[in-house]
N, C-alpha and C positions, 0 to 999 in steps of 0.2 A: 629215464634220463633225469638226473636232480635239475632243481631249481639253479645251482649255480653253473650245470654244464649250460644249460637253456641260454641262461646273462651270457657268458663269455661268447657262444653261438652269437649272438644276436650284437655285440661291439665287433665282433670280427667283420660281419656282414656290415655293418657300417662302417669299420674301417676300409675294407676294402674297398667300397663303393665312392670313398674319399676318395679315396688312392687313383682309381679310376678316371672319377671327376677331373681331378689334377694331372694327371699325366694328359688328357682330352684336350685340358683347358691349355697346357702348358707350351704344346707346340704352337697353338693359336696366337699365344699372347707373341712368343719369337716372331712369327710369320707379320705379324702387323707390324712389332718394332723394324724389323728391316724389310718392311716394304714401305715404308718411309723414312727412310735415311737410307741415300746412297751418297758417292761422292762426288764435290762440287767442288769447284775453282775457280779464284778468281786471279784474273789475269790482262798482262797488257794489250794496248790493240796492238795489232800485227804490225801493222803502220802509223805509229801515234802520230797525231795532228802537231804540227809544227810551224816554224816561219816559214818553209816554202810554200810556198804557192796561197799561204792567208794573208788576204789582204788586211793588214796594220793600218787602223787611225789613228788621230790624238789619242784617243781616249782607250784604246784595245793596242794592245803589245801583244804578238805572238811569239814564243820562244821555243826550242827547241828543245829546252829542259827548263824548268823553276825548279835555278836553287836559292832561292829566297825563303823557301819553306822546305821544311824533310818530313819525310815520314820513318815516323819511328816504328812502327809499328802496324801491321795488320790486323783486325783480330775479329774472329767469330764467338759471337755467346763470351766475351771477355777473353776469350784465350788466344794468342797468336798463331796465326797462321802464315803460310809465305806464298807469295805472287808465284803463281805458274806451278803450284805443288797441291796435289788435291787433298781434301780433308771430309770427312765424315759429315752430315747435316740432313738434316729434315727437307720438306715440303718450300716452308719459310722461311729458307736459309739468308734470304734474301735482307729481311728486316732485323738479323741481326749480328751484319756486317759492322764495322765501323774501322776508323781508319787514324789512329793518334799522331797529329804532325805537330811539328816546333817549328815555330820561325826565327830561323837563323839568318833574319835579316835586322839591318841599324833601324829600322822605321816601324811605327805600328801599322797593322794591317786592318783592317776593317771585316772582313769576311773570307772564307776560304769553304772553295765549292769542289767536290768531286763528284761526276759524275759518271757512270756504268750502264753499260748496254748487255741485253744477254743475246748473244748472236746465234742460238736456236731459234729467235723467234724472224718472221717472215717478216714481218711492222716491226722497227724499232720501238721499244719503250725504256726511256730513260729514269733511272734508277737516281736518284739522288741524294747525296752525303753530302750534309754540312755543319759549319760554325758562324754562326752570324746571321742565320736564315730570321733565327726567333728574333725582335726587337730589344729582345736586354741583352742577348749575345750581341749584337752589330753595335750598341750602344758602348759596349765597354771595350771590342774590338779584341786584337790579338799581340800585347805589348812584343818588344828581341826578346829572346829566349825564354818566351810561354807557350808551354805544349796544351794543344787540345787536341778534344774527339772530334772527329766530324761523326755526326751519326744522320739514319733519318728522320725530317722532321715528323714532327708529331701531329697532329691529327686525324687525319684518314689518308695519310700519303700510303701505308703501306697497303690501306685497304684500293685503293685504285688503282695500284702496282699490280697486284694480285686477280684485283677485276681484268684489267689489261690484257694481262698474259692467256687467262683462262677463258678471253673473249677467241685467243691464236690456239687452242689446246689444253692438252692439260697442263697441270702447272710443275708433275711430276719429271717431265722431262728438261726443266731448265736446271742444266748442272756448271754451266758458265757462265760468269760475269767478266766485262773487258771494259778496262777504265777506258773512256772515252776522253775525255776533257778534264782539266783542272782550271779551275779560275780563283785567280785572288785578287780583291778588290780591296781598294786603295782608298784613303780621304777623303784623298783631290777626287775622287769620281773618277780613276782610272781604272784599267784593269791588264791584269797579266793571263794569259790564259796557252795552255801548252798541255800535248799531249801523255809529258814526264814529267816527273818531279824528282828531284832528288832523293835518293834515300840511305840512312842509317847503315840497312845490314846489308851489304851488297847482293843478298842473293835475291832480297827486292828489284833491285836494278831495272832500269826502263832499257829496252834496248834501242839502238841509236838508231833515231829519225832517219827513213828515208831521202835521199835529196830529192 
């Protein structure tokens, strides 16, 4: 056998040993991508909180819908999604919700709270979205017709979100989120708080409060 049949013998054998390699490696690397991303939804509560049966003070208004504020938008990792339609996501789908509203009201608003429950788990843990939470946000408020994110705050909120859940299980079986509450707070030290809010594209739509 010459010296050049011996070469080509011996790149084949490590061709094919690539080839190998990579077809080995290659259902692995699928098999991890989707066993972590299935699909998740986020969605209204069955029964959103309303003015029946909460008791209202001065300072707390409970409504049945805020339309003072809209939501324009849902969106995971930046991209829109829609209430009650499920969508693709990870593990940590959780911490990169966010939720773009305008306020469609005469008055400036101070802060605007949303707040999310995943009703897989046995213990509530409330999930939190806001604008105004950080002190330069609440300082400069939410003027009529300026749209913000609410997102979660930052520090280690999303790291004790995650402790939370994985103290009830794993963390792979939370695929629903259900807005719980909204609150928007006011100057004067008041507040609105309702289980709907208005929205944008109607297929957001809150469904109507139980009496």
């Amino acid at each position: 056998m010459s010296l050049g049949d011996k070469t080509s013998l011996r790149w084949n054998g490590i061709l094919a040993s690539g080839i190998v390699r990579l077809l080995v490696f290659f259902p692995l690397a699928v098999l991890t991508v989707f066993s972590q991303t299935q699909t998740k939804t986020v969605e209204w509560a069955k029964y959103p909180l309303s003015s029946h049966g909460v008791r209202t003070t001065p300072n707390i208004r409970a409504l049945d819908q805020i339309d003072e504020i809209e939501i324009e938008d849902v969106l995971f990792d930046g991209k829109p999604i829609t209430i009650g339609q499920p969508f693709m996501a990870n593990d940590d789908w959780l911490r990169d919700i966010s939720f773009r509203v305008k306020n469609v009201s005469s008055q400036k608003l101070l802060a605007i709270q949303l707040d999310m429950i995943p009703p897989e788990l046995d213990k509530g843990v409330q999930v939190v979205y806001c604008y105004g939470c950080a002190p330069t946000e609440k300082e400069k408020g939410v003027i009529p017709g300026e749209e913000v994110e609410l997102k979660m705050p930052g520090g280690n909120m999303y790291g004790w979100v995650r402790d939370r859940i994985i103290e009830n299980g794993s963390i792979s079986r939370i695929t629903r989120a259900q807005i719980r509450v909204v609150t928007v707070s006011l100057p004067d030290g008041s507040r609105w708080t309702s289980g709907c809010v208005k929205t944008a594209d109607p297929k957001n739509a809150c469904p109507s409060p139980s009496p």
